[in-house]
C-alpha positions as semicolon CSV with decimal commas, in nm:
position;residue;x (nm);y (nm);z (nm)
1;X;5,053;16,894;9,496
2;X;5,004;16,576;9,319
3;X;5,188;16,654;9,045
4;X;5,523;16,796;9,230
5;X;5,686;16,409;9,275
6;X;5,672;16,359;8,896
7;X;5,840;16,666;8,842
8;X;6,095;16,627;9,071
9;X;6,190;16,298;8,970
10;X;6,197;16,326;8,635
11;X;6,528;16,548;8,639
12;X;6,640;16,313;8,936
13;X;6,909;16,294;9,033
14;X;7,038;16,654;8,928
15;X;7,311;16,704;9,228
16;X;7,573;16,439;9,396
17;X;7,451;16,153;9,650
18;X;7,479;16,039;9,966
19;X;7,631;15,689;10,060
20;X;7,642;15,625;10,455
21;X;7,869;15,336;10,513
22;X;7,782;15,258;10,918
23;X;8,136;15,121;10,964
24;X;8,473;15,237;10,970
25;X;8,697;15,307;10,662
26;X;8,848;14,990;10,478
27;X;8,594;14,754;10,589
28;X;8,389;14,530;10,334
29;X;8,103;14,750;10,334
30;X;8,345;15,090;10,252
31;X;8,483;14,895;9,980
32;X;8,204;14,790;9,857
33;X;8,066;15,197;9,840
34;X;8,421;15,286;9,712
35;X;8,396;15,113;9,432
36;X;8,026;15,190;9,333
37;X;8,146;15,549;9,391
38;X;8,455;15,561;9,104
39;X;8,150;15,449;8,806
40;X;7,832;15,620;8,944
41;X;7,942;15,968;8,722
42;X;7,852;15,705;8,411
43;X;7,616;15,532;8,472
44;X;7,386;15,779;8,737
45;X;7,521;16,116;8,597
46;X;7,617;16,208;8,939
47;X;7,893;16,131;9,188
48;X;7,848;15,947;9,500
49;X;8,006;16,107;9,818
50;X;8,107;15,842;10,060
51;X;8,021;15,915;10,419
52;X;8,138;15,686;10,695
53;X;7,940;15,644;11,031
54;X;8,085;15,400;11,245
55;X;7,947;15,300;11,613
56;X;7,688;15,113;11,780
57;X;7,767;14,781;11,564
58;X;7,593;14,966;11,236
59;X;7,321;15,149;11,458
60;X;7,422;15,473;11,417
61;X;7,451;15,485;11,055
62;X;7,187;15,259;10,967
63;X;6,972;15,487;11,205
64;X;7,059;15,826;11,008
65;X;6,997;15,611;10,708
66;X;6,626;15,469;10,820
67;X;6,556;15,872;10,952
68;X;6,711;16,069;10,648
69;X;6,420;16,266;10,386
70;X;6,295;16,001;10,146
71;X;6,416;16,164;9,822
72;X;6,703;15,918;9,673
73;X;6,972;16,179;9,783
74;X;7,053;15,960;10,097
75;X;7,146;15,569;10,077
76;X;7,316;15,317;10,248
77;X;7,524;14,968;10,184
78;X;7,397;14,714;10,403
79;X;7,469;14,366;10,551
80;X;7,320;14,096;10,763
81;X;7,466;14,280;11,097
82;X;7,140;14,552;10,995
83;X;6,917;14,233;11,033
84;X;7,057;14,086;11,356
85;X;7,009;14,457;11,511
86;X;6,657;14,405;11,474
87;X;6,636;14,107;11,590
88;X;6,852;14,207;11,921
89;X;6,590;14,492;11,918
90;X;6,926;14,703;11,941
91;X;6,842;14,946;11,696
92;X;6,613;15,289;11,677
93;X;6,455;15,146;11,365
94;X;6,361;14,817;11,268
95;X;6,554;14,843;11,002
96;X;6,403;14,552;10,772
97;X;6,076;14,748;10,772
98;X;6,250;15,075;10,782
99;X;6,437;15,076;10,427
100;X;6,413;14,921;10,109
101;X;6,653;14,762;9,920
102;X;6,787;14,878;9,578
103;X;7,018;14,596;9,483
104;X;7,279;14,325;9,632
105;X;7,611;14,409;9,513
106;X;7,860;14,130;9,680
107;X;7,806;13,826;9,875
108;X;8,142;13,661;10,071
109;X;8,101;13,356;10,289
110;X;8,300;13,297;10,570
111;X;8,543;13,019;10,597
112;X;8,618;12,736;10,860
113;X;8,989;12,827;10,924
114;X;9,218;12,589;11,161
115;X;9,591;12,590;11,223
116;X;9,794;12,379;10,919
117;X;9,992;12,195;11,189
118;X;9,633;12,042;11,353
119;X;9,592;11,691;11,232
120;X;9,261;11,767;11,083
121;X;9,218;11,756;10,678
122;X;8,899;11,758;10,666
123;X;8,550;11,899;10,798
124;X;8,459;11,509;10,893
125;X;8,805;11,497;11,060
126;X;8,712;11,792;11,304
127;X;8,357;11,686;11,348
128;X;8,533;11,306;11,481
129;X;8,715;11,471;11,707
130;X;8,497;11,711;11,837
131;X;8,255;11,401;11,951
132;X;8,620;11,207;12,101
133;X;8,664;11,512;12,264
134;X;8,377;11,714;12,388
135;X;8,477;12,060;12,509
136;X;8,782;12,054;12,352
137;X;8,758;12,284;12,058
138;X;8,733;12,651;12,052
139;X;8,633;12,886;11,845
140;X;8,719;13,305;11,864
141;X;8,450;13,530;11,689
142;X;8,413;13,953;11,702
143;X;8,141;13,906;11,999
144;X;7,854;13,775;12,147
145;X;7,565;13,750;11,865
146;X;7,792;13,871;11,581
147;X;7,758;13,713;11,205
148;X;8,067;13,438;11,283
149;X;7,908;13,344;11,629
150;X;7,644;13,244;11,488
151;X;7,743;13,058;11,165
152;X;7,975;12,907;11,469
153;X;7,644;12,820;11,658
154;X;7,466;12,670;11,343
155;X;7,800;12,486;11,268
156;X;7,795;12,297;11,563
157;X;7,385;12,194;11,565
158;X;7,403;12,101;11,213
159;X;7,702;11,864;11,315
160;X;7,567;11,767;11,664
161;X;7,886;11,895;11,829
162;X;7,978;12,140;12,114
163;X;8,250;12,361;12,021
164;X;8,297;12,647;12,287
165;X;8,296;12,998;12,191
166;X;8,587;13,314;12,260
167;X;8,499;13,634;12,199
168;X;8,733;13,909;12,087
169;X;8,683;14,250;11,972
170;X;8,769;14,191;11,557
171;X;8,875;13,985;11,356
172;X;9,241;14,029;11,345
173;X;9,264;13,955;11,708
174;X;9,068;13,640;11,600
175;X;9,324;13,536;11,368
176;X;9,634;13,585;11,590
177;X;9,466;13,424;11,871
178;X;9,420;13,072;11,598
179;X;9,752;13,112;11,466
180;X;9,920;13,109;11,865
181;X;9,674;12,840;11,935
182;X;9,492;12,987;12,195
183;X;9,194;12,904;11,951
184;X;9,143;12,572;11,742
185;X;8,865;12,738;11,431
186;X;8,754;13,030;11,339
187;X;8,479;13,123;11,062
188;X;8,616;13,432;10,909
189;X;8,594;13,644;10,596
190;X;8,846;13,444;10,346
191;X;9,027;13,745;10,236
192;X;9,130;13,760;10,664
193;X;9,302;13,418;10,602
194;X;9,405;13,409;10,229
195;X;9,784;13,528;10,329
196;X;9,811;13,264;10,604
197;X;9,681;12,995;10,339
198;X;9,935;13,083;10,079
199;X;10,231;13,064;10,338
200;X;10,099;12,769;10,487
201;X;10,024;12,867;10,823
202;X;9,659;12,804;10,821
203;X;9,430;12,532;10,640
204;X;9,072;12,601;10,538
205;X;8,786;12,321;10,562
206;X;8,524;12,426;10,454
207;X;8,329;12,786;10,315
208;X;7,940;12,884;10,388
209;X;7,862;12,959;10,062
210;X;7,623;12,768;9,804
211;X;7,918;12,779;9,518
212;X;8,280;12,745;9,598
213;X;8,475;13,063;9,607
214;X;8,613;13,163;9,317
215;X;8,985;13,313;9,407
216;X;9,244;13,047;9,311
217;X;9,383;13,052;9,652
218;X;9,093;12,900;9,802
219;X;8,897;12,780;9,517
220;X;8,968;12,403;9,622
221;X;8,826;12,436;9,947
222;X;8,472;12,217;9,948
223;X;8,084;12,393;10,074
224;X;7,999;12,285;10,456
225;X;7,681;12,164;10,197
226;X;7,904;11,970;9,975
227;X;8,030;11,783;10,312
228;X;7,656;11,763;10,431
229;X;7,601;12,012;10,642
230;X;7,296;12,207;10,573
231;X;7,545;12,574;10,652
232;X;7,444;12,837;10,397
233;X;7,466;13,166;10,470
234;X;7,674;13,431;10,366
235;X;7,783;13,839;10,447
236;X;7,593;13,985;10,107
237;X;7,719;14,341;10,105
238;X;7,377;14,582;9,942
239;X;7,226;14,922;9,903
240;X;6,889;15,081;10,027
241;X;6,703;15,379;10,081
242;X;6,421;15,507;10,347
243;X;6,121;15,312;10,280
244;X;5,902;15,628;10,210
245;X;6,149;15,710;9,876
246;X;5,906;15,729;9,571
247;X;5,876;15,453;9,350
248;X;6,016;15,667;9,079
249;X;6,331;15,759;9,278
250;X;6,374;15,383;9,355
251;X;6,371;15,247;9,049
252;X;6,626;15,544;8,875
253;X;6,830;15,445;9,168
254;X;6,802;15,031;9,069
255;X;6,817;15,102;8,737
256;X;7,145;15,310;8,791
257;X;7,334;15,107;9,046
258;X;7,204;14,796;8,837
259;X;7,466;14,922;8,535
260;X;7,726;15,027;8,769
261;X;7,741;14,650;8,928
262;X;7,725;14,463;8,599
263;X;8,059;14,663;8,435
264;X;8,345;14,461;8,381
265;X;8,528;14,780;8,521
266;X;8,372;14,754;8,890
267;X;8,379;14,358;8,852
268;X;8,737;14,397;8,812
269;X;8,782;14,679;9,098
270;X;8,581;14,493;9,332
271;X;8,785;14,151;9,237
272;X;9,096;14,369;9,306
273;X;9,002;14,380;9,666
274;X;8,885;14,040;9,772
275;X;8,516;14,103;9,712
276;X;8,304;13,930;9,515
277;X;8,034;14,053;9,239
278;X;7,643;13,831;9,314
279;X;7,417;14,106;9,197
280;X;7,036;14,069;9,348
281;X;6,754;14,318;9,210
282;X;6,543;14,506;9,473
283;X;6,252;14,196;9,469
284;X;6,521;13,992;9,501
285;X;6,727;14,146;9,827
286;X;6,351;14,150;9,978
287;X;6,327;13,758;9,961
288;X;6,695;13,728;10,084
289;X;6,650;13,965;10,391
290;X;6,315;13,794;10,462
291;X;6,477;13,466;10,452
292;X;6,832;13,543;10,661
293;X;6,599;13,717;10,909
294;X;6,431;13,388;10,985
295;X;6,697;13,146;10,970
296;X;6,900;13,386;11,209
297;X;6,598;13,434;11,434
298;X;6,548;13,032;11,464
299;X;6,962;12,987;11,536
300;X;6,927;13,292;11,825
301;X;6,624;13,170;11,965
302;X;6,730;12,788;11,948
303;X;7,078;12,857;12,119
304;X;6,935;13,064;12,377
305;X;7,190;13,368;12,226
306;X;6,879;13,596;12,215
307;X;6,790;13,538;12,600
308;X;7,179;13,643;12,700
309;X;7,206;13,962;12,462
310;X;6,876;14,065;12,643
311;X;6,924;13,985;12,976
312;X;7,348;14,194;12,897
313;X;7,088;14,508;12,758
314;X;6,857;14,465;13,120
């Protein structure tokens, strides 16, 4: 018996795999699988087939994911909505504990977004008036405990201000609701905003990521930690497997999606649709979900968002 995982994985993987995006079609993470899917024939020797499994804010899929056999013929793109499930205790698995990761492939911040005909220029600017006028600011996010609410949350403790929170149901009725002014921010994914940017319509203050963002269109607009805000966190898109796939398996799998994510070919496809490349290794995803997981965990625990989405479940 102890020989029968070395010989299966040394012809692995001899047949097509399974990728279960848990959202719908056209989302970040579906791009993100889309693309890995038109090189993995090159660089794994077999094709990826693209399975979407939307519901339950990523449960559903992420569960099927966390519950399918351990043999590298299942895996999964993930995002920092899998570690605030866990967190919310929302999900069948905890899902940290539950899979492993095989490699980051994208990481996109979000973006402080305000109407161009506001009077503020600046992050600074908005942070003034938010202390002249407390209560007065709004911002719309895609519910209660979702990725922007919170970098909204942390926003407004690293800055000392209260900005009040909207929820809608996506982000598109986020972005009509700041462009009728029903809404003064939003912290969205840049690629929502881009078109309102170029066309003057909206003005963007500041982004959550370490670098600045590399598109043209937005590549002026300064770090909330070049304005001195300690804000870093971004919406990594990854892949992982069940946490009981052999080491063997794992590492064909790394070691395969490793040369699909470096080729100038996917750089270029995944360029093509707003997304873009920060490749992390398997050790490395580990450290960054370890990290996120805690700085999220202070931020729901510090605002009191934990205690509501609980007491909403009860």
């Amino acid at each position: 018996m102890s020989s029968t995982p070395a010989a299966t994985t040394t012809k692995f993987p001899d047949k097509p795999i399974t990728v279960i995006v848990p959202f719908s079609v056209g989302g970040g993470l579906d791009l993100t699988a889309r693309s890995l899917e038109k090189l993995a024939p090159k660089h794994l020797g077999q094709p990826l087939i693209v399975i979407n499994k939307p519901g339950g804010a990523g449960a559903i899929g992420w569960n099927e994911l966390a519950g399918a056999s351990p043999d590298g013929y299942t895996i999964g793109v993930t995002a920092p909505d899998m570690l605030l499930l866990s967190l919310y205790g929302s999900g069948k698995y905890d899902y940290p504990t539950a899979l492993s990761p095989l490699a980051q492939v994208a990481s996109v911040p979000l973006v402080l977004a305000v109407q161009a005909s506001q009077p503020w220029k600046t992050l600074n600017d908005l942070i003034e008036y938010a202390r002249k006028n407390p209560g007065k600011l709004k911002f719309g996010h895609g519910g209660v405990g979702s990725f922007p609410h919170l970098v909204g949350v942390m926003v407004g403790q690293a800055a000392g201000i209260t900005i009040e929170q909207v929820p809608f149901s996506g982000a598109g009725e986020v972005t009509a609701a700041l462009l009728g002014g029903h809404i003064q921010l939003s912290f969205v994914n840049p690629m929502v905003v881009k078109e309102h940017v170029k066309n003057g319509t909206v003005r963007v203050l500041a982004a959550t990521s370490e670098q600045r963002i590399v598109d043209p269109v937005l590549s002026q607009v300064p770090t909330f930690k070049e304005q001195g805000l300690d804000v870093v966190l971004t919406n990594w898109y990854g892949v992982a497997v069940p946490k009981e796939t052999p080491i063997e398996v794992k590492n064909k799998l790394a070691k395969g999606l490793k040369t699909i994510i470096t080729d100038p070919e996917f750089i270029k496809n995944m360029n093509n649709v707003g997304l873009q490349v920060e490749y992390l290794d398997p050790q490395e995803s580990q450290a960054k979900w370890l990290a996120n997981s805690q700085k999220l965990s202070q931020t729901l625990n510090e605002s009191g968002i934990l205690e509501k989405i609980k007491a909403q479940r009860k």
